[in-house]
DODRENFI-69389 format. One line per 10 residues: number of its first residue (from 1); their letters; for each residue x, y, z of N, C-alpha, C. Coordinates in Angstrom, 2 decimals, always signed. Example, Ala and Ser with C-alpha at 12.3 -4.5 7.8 and 13.67 -1.06 7.14 Angstrom:
1) as) +13.19 -5.69 +7.80 +12.30 -4.50 +7.80 +13.20 -3.30 +7.80; +12.85 -2.25 +7.08 +13.67 -1.06 +7.14 +12.90 +0.03 +7.87
END
This chain:
1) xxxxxxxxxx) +0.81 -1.22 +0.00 +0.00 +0.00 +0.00 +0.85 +1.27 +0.00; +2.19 +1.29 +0.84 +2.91 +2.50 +0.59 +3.55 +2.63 -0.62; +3.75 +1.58 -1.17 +4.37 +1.71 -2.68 +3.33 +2.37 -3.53; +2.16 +1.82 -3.54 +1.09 +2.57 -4.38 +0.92 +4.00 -3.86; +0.94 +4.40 -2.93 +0.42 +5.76 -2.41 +2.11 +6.49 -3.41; +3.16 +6.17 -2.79 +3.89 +6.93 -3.39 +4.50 +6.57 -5.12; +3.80 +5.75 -5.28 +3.99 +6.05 -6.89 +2.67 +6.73 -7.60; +2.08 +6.91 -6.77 +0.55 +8.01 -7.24 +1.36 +8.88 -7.12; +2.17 +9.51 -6.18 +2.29 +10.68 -5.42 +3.37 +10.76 -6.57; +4.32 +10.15 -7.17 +5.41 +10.32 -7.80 +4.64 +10.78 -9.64
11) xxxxxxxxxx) +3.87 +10.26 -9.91 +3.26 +10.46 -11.50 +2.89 +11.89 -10.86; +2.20 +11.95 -9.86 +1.19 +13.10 -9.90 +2.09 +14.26 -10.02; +3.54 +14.13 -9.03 +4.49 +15.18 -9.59 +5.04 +15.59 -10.70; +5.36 +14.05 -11.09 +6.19 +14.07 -12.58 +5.32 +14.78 -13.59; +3.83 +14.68 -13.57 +2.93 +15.07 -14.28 +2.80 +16.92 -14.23; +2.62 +17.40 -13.08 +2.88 +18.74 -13.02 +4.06 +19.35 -13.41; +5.19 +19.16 -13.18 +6.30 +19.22 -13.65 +6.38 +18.93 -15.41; +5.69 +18.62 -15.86 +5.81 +18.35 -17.46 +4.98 +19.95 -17.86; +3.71 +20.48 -16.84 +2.95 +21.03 -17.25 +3.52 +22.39 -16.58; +3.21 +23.70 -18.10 +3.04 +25.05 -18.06 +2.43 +26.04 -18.50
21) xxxxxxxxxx) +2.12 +26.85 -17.50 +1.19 +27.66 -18.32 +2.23 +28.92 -18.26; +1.78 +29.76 -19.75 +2.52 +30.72 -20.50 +1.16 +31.61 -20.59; +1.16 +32.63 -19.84 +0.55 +34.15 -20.34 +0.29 +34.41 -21.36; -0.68 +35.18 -22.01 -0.86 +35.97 -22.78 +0.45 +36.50 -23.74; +0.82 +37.62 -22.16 +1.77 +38.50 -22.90 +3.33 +37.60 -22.60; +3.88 +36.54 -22.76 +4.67 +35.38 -22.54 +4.96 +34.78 -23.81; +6.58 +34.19 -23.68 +6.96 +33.18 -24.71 +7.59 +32.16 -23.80; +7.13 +30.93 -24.30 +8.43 +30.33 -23.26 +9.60 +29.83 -23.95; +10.78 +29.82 -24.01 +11.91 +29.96 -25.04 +12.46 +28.20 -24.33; +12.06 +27.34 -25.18 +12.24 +25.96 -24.53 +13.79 +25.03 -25.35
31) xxxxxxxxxx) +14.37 +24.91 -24.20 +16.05 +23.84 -24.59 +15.15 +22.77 -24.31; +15.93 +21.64 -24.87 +15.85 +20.51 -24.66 +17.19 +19.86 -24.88; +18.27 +19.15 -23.87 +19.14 +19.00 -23.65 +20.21 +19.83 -24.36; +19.96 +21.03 -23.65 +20.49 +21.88 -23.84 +20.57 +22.83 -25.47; +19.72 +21.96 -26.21 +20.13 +22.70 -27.73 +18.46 +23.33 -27.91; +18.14 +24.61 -28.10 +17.65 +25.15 -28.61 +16.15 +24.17 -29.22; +15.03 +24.36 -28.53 +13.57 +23.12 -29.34 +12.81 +24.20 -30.14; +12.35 +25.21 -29.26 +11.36 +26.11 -29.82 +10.60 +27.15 -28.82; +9.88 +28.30 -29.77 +9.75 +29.12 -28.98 +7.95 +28.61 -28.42; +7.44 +29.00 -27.15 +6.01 +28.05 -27.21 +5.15 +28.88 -26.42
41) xxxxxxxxxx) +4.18 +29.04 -26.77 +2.94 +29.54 -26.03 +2.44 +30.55 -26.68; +1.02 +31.06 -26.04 +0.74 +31.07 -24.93 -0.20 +29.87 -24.76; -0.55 +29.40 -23.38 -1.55 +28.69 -23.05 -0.48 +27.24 -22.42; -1.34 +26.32 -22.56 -0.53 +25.18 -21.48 +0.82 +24.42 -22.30; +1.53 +24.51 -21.95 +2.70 +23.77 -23.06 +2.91 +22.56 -22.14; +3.29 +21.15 -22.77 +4.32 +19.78 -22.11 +5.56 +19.94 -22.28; +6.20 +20.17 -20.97 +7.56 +20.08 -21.14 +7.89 +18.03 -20.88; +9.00 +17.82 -20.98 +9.58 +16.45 -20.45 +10.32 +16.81 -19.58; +10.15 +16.11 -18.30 +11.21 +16.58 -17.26 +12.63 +15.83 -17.15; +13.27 +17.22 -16.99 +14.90 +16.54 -16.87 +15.32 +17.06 -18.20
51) xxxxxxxxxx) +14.86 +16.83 -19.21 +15.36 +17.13 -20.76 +14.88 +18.08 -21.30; +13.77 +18.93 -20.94 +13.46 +20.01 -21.06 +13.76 +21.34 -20.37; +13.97 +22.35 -20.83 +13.68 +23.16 -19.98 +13.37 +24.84 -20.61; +12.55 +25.41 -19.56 +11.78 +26.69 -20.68 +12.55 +28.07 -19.48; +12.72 +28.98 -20.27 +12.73 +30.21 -19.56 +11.49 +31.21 -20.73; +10.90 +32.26 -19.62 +10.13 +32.79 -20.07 +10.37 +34.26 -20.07; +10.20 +34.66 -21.20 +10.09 +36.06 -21.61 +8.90 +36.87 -21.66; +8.99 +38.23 -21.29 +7.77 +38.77 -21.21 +7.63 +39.78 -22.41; +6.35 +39.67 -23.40 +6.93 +40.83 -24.34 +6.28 +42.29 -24.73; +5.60 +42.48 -22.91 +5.35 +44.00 -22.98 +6.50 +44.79 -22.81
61) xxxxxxxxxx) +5.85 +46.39 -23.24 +6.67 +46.82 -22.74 +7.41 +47.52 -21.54; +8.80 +47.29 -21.59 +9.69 +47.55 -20.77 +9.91 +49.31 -20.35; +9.50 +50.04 -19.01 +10.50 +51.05 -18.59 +11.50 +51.27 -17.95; +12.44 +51.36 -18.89 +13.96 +51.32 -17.89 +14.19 +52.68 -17.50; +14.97 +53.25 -16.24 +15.22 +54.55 -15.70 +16.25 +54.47 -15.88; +17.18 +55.62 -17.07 +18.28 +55.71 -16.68 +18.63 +56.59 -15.77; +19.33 +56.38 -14.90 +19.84 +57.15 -13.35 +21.27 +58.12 -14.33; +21.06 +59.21 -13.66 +21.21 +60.64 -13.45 +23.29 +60.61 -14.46; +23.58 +60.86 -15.05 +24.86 +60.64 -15.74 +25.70 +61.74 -15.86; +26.44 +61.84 -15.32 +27.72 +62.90 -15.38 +28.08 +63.01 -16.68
71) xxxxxxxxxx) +28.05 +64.55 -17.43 +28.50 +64.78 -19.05 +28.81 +65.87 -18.76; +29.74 +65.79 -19.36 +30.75 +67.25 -20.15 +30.53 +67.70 -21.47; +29.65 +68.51 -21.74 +29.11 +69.45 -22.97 +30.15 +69.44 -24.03; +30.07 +69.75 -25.53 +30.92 +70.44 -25.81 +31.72 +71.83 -25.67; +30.80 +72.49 -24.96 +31.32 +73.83 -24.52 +31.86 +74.13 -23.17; +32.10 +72.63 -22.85 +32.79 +72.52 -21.72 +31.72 +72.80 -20.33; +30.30 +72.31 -20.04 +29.78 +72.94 -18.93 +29.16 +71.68 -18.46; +29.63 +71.42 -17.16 +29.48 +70.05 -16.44 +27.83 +69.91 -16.13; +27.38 +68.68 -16.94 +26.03 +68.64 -16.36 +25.37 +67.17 -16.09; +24.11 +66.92 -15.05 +23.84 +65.76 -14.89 +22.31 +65.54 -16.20
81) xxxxxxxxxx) +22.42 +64.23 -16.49 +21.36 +64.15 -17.42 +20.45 +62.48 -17.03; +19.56 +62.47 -17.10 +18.52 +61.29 -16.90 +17.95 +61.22 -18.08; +17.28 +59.62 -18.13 +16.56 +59.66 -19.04 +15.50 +58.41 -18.89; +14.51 +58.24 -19.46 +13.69 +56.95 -19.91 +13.43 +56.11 -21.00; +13.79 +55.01 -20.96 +13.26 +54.08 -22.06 +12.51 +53.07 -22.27; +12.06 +53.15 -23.79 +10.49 +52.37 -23.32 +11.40 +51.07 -25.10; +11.27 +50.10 -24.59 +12.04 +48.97 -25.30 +10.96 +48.29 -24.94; +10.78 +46.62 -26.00 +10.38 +45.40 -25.42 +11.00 +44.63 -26.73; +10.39 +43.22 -26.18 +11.06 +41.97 -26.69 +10.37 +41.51 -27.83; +11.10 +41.56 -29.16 +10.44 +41.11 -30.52 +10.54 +39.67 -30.56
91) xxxxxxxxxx) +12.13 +39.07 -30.52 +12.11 +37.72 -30.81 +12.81 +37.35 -29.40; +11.83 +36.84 -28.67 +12.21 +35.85 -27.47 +13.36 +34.93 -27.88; +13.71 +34.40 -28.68 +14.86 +33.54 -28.97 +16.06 +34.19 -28.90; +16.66 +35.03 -29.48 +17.48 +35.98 -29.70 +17.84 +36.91 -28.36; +16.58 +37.22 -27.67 +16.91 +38.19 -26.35 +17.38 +36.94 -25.57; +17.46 +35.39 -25.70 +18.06 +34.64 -24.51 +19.20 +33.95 -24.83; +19.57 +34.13 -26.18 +20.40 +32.93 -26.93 +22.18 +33.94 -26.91; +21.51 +35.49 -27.68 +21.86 +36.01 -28.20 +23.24 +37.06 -27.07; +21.89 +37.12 -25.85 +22.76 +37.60 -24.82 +22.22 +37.40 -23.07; +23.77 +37.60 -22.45 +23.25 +36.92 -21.25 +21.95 +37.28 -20.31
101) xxxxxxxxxx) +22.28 +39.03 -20.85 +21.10 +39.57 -19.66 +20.06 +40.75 -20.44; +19.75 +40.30 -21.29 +19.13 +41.90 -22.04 +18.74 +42.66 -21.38; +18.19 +42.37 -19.89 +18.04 +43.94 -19.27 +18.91 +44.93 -18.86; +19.84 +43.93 -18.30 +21.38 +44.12 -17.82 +22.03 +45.40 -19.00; +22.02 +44.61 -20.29 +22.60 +45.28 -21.44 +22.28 +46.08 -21.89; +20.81 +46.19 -21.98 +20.17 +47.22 -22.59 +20.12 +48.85 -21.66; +20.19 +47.97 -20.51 +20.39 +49.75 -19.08 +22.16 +50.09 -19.16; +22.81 +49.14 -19.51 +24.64 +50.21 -19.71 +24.10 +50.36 -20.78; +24.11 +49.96 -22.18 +23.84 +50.28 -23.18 +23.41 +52.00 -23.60; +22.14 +51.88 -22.46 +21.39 +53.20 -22.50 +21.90 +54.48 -22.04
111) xxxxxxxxxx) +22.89 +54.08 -21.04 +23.59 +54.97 -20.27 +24.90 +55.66 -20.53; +25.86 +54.54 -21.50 +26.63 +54.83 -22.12 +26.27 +55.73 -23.22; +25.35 +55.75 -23.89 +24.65 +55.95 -25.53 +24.32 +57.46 -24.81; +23.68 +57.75 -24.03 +23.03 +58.82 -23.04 +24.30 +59.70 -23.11; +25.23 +59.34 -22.27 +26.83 +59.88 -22.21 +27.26 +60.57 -23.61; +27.67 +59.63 -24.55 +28.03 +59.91 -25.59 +27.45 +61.00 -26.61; +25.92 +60.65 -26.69 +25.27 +61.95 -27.55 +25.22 +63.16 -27.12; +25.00 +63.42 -25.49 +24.83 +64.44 -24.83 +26.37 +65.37 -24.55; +27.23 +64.41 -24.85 +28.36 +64.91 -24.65 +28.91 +65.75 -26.17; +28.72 +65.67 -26.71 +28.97 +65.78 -28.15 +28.29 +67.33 -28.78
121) xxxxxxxxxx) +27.25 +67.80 -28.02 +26.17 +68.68 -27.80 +26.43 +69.37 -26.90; +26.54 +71.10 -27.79 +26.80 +72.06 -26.76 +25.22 +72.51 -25.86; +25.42 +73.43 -24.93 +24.99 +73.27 -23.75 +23.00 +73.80 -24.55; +23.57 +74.79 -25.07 +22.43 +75.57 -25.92 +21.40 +74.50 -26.69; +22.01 +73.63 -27.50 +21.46 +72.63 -28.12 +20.70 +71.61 -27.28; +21.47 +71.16 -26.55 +20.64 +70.31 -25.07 +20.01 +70.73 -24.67; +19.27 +71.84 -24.22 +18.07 +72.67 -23.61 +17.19 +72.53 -24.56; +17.37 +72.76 -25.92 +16.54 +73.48 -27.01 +16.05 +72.29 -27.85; +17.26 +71.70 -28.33 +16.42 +70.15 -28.97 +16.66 +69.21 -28.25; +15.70 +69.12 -27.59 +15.60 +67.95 -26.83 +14.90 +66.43 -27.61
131) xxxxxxxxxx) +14.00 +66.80 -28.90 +13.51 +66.08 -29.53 +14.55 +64.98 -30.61; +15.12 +66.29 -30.88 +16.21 +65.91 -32.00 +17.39 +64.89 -30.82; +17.40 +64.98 -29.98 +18.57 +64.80 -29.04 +17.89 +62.54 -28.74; +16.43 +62.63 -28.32 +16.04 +61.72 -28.33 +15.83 +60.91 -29.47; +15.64 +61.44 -30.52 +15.84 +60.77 -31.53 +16.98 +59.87 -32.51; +18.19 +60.34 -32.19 +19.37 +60.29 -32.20 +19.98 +59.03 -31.09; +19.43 +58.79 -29.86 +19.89 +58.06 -28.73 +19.17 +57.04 -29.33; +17.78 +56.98 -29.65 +16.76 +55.92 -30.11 +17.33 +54.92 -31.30; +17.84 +55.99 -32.03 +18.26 +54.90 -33.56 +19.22 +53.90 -33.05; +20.66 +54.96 -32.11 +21.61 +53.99 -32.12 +21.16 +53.21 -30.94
141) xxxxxxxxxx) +20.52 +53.06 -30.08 +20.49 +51.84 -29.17 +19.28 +50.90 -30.29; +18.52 +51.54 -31.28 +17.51 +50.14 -31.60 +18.40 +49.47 -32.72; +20.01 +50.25 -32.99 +20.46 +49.71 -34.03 +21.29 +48.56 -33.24; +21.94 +48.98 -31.91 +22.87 +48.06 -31.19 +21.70 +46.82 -30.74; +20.19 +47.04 -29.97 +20.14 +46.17 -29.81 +18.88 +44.86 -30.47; +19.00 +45.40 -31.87 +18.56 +44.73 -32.96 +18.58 +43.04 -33.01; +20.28 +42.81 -32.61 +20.42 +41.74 -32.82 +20.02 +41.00 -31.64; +19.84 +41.78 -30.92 +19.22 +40.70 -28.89 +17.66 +40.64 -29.10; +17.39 +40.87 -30.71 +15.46 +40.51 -30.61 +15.08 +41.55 -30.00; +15.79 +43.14 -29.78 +14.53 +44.39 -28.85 +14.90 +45.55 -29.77
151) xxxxxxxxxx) +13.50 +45.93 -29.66 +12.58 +46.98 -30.47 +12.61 +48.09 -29.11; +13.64 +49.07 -29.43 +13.53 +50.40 -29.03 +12.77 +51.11 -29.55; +11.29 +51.60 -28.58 +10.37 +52.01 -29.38 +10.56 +53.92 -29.25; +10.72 +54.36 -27.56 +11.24 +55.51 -27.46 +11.93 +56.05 -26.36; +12.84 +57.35 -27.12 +14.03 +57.39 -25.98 +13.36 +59.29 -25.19; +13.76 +59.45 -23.87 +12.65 +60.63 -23.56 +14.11 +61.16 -22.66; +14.49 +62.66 -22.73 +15.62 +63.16 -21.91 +14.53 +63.17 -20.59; +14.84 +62.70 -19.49 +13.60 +62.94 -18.54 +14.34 +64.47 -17.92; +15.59 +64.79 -17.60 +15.95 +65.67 -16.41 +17.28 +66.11 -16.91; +17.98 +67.06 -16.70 +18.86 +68.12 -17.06 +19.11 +68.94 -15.59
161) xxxxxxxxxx) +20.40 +68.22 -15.33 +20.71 +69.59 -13.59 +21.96 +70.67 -14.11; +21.90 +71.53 -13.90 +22.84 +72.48 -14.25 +23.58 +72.95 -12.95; +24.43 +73.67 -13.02 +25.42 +73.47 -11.71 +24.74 +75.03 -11.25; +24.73 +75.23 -10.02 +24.11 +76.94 -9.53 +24.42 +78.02 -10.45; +25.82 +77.53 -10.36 +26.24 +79.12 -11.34 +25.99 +79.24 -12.48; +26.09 +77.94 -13.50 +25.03 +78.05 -14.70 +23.60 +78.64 -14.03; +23.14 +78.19 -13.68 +22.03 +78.51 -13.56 +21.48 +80.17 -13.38; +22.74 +80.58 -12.60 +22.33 +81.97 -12.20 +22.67 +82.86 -13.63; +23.44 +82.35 -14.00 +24.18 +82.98 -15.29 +23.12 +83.07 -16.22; +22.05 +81.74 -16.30 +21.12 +82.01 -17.38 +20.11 +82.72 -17.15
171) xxxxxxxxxx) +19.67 +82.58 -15.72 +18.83 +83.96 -15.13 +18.94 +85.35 -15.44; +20.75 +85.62 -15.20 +20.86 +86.91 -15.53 +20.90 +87.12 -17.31; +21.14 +86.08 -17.90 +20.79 +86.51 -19.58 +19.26 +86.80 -19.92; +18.38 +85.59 -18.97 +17.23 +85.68 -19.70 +16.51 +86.93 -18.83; +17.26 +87.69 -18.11 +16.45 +88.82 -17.66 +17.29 +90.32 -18.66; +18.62 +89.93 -18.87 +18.99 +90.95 -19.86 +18.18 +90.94 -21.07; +18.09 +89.92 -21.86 +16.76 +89.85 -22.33 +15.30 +90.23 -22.41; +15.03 +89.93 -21.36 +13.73 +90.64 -21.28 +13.53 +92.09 -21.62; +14.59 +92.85 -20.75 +14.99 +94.60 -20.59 +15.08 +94.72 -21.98; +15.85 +94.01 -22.91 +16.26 +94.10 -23.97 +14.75 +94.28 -24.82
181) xxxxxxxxxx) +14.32 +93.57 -25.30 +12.88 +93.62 -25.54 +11.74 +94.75 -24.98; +11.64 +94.57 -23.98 +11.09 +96.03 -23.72 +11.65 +97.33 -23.96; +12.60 +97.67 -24.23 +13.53 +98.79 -24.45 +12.65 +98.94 -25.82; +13.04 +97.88 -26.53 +12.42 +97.89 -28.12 +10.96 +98.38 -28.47; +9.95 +97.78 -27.54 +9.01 +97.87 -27.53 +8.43 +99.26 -27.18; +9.39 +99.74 -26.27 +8.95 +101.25 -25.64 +9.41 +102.26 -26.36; +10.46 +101.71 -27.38 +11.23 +102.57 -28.71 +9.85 +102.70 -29.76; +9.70 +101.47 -29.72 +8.93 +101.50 -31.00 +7.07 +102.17 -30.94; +6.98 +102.39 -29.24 +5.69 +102.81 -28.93 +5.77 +104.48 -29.57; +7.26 +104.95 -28.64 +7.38 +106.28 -28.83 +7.44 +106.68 -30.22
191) xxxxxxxxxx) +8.32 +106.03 -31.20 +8.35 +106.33 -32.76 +6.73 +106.13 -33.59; +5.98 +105.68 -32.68 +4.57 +105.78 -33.30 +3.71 +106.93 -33.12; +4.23 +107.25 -31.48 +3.54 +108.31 -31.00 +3.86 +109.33 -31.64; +4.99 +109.67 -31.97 +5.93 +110.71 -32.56 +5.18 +110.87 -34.04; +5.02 +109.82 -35.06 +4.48 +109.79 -36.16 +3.18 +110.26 -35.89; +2.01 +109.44 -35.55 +0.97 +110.20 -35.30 +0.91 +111.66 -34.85; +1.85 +112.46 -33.61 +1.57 +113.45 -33.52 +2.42 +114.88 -34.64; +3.14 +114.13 -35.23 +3.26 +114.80 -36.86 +2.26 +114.72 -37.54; +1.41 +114.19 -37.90 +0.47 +113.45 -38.86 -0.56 +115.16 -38.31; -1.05 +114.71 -36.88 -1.95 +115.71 -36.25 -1.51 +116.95 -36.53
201) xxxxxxxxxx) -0.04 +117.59 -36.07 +0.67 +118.75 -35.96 +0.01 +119.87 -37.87; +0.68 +118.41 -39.08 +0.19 +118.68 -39.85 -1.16 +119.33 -40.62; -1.97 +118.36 -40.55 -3.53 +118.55 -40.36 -3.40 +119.94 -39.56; -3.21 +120.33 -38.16 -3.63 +121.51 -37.85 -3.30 +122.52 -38.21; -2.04 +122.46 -38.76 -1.29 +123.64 -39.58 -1.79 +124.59 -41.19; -2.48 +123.15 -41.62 -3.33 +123.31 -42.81 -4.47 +124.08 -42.57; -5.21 +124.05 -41.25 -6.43 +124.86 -40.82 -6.45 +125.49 -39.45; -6.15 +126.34 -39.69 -5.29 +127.26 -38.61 -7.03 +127.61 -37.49; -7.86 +127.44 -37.98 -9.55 +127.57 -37.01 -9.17 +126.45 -35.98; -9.18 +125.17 -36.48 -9.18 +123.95 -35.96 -8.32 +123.44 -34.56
211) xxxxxxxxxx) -7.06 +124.64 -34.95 -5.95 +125.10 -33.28 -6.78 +125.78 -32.76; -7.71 +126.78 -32.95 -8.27 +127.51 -31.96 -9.22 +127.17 -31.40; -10.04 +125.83 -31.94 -10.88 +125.05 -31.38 -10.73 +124.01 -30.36; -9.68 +123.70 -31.04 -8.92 +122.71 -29.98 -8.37 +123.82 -28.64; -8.17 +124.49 -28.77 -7.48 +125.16 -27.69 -8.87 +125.15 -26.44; -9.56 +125.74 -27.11 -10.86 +125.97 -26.58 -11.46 +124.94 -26.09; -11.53 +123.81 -26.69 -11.63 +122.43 -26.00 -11.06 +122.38 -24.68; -9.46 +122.48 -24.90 -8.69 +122.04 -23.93 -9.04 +122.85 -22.54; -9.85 +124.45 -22.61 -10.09 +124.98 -21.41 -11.06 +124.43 -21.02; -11.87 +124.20 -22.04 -13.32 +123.67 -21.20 -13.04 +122.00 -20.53
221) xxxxxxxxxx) -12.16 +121.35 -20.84 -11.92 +120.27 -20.25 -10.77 +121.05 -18.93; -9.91 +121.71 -18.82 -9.27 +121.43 -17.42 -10.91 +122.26 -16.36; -11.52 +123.35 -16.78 -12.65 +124.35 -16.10 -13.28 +123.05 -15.35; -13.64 +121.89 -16.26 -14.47 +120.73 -15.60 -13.53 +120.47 -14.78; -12.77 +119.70 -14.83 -12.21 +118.77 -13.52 -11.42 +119.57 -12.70; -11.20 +121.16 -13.12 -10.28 +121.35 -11.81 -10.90 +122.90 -11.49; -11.37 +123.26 -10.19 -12.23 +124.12 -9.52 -11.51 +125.14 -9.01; -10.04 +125.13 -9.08 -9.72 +126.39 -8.30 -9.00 +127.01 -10.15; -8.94 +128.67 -9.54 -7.97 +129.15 -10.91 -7.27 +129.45 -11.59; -7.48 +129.01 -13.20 -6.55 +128.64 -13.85 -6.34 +129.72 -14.90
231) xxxxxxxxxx) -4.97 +130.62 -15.32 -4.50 +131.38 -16.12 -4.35 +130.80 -17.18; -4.67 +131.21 -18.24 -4.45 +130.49 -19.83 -3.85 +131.49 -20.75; -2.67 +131.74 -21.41 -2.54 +132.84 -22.24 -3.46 +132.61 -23.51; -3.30 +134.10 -23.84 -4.37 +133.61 -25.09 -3.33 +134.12 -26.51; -3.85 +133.37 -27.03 -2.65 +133.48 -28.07 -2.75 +134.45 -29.07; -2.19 +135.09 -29.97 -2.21 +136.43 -30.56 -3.47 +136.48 -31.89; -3.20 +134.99 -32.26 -4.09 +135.12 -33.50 -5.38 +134.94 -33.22; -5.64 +134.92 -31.69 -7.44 +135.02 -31.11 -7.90 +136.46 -31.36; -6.81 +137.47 -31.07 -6.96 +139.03 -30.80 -6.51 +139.87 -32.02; -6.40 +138.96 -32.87 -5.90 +139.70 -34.35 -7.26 +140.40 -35.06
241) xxxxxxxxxx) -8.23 +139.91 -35.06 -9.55 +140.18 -35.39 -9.83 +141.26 -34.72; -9.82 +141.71 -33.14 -10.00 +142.76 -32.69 -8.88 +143.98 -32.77; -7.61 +143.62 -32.86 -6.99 +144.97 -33.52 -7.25 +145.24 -34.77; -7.79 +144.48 -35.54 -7.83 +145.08 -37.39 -9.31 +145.72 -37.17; -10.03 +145.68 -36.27 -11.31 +146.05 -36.37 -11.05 +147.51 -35.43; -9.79 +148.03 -34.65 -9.61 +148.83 -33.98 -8.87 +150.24 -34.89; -8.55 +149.36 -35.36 -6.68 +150.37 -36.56 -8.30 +150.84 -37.86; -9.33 +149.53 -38.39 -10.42 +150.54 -39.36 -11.34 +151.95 -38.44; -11.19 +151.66 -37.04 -12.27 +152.86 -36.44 -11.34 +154.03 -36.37; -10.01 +153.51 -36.34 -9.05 +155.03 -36.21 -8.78 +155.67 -37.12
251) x) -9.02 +154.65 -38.64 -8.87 +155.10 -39.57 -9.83 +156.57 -40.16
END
C-alpha cells in the first residue's frame, strides 16, 4: 500500500512538472538537452522533465530609468542628465540565446549611448532640442540592440541639472533679455507716438480755425475737472480780429 500511495504521489508530480502555463503576454523559449527546441505559447505547453527546460520572456513593454549621468558638454559645462526608455522583446529567442542579460545590457547600453550623444552637444542645443537629441539616442540603441530581438520604441531626456552658477548665469541673460525687448518695444511705442503726432501737428497747420478750437476744448476740459484758478494765455491770433477792427475805427 505505501508503494502505491507513493507512486501516485510520484506520476502526480512528474505530471505537473511536465505542465506550463505561459501568459498571454509570454513566450516560453524551450532547450531541450540543452540545444535550442522552440519558442512556445501562450496557453498550457508539455515540457519532459529533466530534458526540457523553458525560460520565459515577457513581451510587454519595458520602462527602464536611466539614473542621473555625469557629461561634459561640448562647450565645456558640467552637467547631470537622466533619461527613460520604453524597449520590449520582438524575438524571445534571440533576447536569450543572443545575450546573457538583455536587461542588464540594454540599461549600460542606455547609459553609455546617453553619455556619448549628450556629450557631443553644446549646452544651448541640449536645452533646445531635446527632440532631436532623443531621436538620435533611439536609432543607435535600436540599431545596437537589434540583434538581442529588442525593439527600441522611445528614448525621452527625462531631467537636465545644471550646476548653480550656470544657472544663475542664465537667469541673468534671460532677464537681460527681457529689458532688452522692452527697451524695443517702448522705442517702437514712442516712434509711433511721434508719427501720429506729426500726422496731427500737420492737419492743424493746414487749418489754422481747428488750433483755436482745440485750444478751446482744452479749457473747457481742465474748467471741468479742476475748480480752483486757472491762467491760460491767449494766443495772438485770437486778438488779431479785434486789432484790425480797432486800426479801421481810427482810420
Amino acid at each position: 500500500m505505501p508503494l502505491e500511495i507513493f507512486a501516485i504521489v510520484a506520476a502526480v508530480v512528474i505530471l505537473l512538472s511536465m505542465i506550463k502555463v505561459v501568459r498571454e503576454y509570454e513566450r516560453a523559449v524551450v532547450f531541450r538537452l540543452g540545444r535550442f527546441s522552440g519558442v512556445k505559447g501562450p496557453g498550457l505547453i508539455i515540457l519532459i522533465p529533466v530534458v526540457d527546460r523553458a525560460l520565459t520572456v515577457s513581451l510587454r513593454t519595458v520602462t527602464l530609468d536611466v539614473p542621473p549621468q555625469d557629461v561634459i558638454t561640448r562647450d565645456n559645462v558640467s552637467v547631470k542628465v537622466s533619461a527613460v526608455i520604453y524597449f520590449r522583446v520582438m524575438d524571445p529567442k534571440l533576447a536569450i540565446i543572443e545575450v546573457e542579460n538583455y536587461l542588464f545590457a540594454t540599461s549600460q547600453l542606455s547609459q553609455t549611448t546617453l553619455r556619448s550623444v549628450t556629450g557631443q552637444a553644446e549646452l544651448d542645443d541640449l536645452l533646445a532640442e531635446r527632440d532631436k537629441m532623443n531621436l538620435t539616442i533611439q536609432e543607435i540603441l535600436d540599431k545596437h540592440t537589434e540583434p538581442w530581438g529588442i525593439k527600441v520604441s522611445a528614448v525621452e531626456i527625462k531631467h537636465i541639472d545644471l550646476p548653480q552658477e550656470m544657472q544663475r548665469a542664465m537667469a541673468r541673460q534671460a532677464e537681460a533679455e527681457r529689458e532688452r525687448r522692452s527697451k524695443i518695444i517702448l522705442a517702437d511705442a514712442e516712434y509711433q507716438a511721434a508719427v501720429k503726432l506729426n500726422e496731427a501737428a500737420s492737419i492743424l497747420q493746414q487749418n489754422p480755425a481747428s488750433i483755436q478750437l482745440r485750444y478751446l476744448q482744452t479749457l473747457s476740459e481742465v474748467a471741468t475737472e479742476n475748480n480752483s484758478t486757472t491762467l491760460f494765455p491767449i494766443p495772438m491770433d485770437m486778438l488779431s480780429a479785434f486789432t484790425l477792427r480797432k486800426e479801421k475805427k481810427e482810420e
